[in-house]
C-alpha positions in Angstrom: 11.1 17.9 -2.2 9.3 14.5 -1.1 6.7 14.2 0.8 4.4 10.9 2.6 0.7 12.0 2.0 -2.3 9.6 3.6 -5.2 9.6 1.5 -8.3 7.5 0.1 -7.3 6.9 -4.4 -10.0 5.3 -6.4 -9.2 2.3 -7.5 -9.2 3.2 -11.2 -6.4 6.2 -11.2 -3.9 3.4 -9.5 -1.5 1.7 -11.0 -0.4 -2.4 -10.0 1.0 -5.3 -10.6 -1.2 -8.4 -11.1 1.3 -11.4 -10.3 0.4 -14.3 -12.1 1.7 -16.8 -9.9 -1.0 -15.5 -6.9 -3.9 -15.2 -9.4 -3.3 -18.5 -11.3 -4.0 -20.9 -8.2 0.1 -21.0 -7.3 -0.5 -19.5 -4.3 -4.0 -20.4 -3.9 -4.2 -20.5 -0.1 -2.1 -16.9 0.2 -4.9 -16.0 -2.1 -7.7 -17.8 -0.3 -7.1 -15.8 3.3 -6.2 -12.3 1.7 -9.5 -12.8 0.2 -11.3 -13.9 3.1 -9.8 -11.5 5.4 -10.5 -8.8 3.1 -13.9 -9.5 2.9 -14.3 -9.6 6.4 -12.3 -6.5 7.6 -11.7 -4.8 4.1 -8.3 -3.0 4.0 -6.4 -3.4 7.3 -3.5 -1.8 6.2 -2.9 1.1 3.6 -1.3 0.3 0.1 2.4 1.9 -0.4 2.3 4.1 -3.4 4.7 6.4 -5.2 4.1 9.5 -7.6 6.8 11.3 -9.6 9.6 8.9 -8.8 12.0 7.9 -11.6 11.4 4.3 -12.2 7.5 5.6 -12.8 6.7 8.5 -13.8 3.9 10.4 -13.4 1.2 7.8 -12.3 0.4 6.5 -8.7 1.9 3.3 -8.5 1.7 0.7 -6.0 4.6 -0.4 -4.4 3.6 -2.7 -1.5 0.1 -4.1 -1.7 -0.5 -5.6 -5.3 -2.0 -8.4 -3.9 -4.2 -6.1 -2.3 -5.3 -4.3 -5.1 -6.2 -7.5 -6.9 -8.6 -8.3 -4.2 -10.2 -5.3 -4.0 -11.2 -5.0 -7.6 -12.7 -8.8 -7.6 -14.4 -6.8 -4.5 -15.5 -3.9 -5.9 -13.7 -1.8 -3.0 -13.6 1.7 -5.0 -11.4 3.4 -2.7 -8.1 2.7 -1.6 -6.0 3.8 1.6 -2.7 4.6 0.6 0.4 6.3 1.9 1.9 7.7 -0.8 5.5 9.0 -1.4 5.4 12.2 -3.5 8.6 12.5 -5.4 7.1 15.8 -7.2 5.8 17.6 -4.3 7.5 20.8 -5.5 5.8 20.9 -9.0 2.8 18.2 -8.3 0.5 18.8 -4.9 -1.4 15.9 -3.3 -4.6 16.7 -0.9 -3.8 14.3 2.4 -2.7 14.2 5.3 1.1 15.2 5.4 3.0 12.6 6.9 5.9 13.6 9.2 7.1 11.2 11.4 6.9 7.0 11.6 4.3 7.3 14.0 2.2 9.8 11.4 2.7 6.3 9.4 2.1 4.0 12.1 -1.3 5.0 13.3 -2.9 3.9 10.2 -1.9 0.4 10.1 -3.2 -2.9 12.2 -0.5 -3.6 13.5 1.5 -1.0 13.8 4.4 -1.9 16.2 5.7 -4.5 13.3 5.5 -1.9 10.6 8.5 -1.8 8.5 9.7 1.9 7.8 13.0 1.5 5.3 14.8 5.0 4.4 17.0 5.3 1.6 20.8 6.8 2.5 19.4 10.2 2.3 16.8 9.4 5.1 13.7 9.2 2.7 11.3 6.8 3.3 11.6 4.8 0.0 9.1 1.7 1.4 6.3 0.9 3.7 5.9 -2.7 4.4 3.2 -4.1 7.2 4.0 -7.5 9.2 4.6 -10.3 6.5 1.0 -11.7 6.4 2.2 -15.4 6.1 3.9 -15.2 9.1 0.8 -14.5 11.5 -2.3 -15.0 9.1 -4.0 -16.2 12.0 -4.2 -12.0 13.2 -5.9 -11.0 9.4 -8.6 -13.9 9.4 
């Protein structure tokens, strides 16, 4: 069984990708306002995460918000909001708030009426994506 869990992760138990191109000055003005707005308002959205799955493993892995993680460790932010897709939820239990519905999702994002919900064929939720932040930075800073 999978289930969507909400729930605060330290930092340290989650797993992400640090992309060179946004830390190495590439992207240095993407970098730049996730920063500043991150100082400023600290997480506006939740990270996407996923336990158990098979591409994985066992670790909580972030999906959508690597950026975000970046930031917060160069911030010291110890905690983490995260919705998190439990592939193991038979065999592997997660303290959180159960997440049932889209708007169970929505209510914990900024803006919540651009949310992107994508289900596989089965009807899982396989990603949670918030409003592309280029696209109205003005709104995070």
């Amino acid at each position: 069984m999978i289930k969507m869990i909400y729930k605060e992760l330290p930092i340290e138990e989650i797993s992400h990708l640090t992309r060179n191109e946004f830390i190495n000055g590439e992207e240095k003005q993407f970098y730049t306002s996730l920063k500043n707005s991150m100082t400023k308002y600290g997480f506006r959205d939740p990270v996407h995460i996923v336990y158990g799955d098979k591409n994985y493993g066992d670790i909580f892995k972030v999906i959508v918000g690597n950026n975000r993680m970046v930031i917060a460790k160069e911030l010291n932010i110890s905690m983490i909001p995260a919705i998190i897709t439990n592939f193991k939820a038979d065999s592997f239990h997660i303290e959180g708030e159960v997440l049932h519905t889209d708007e169970d999702i929505k209510k914990y994002f900024y803006l919540p009426e651009q949310l992107q919900i994508r289900k596989d064929e089965k009807g899982n939720i396989d990603q949670v994506m918030p409003v592309y932040y280029q696209t109205v930075k003005e709104l995070y800073v």
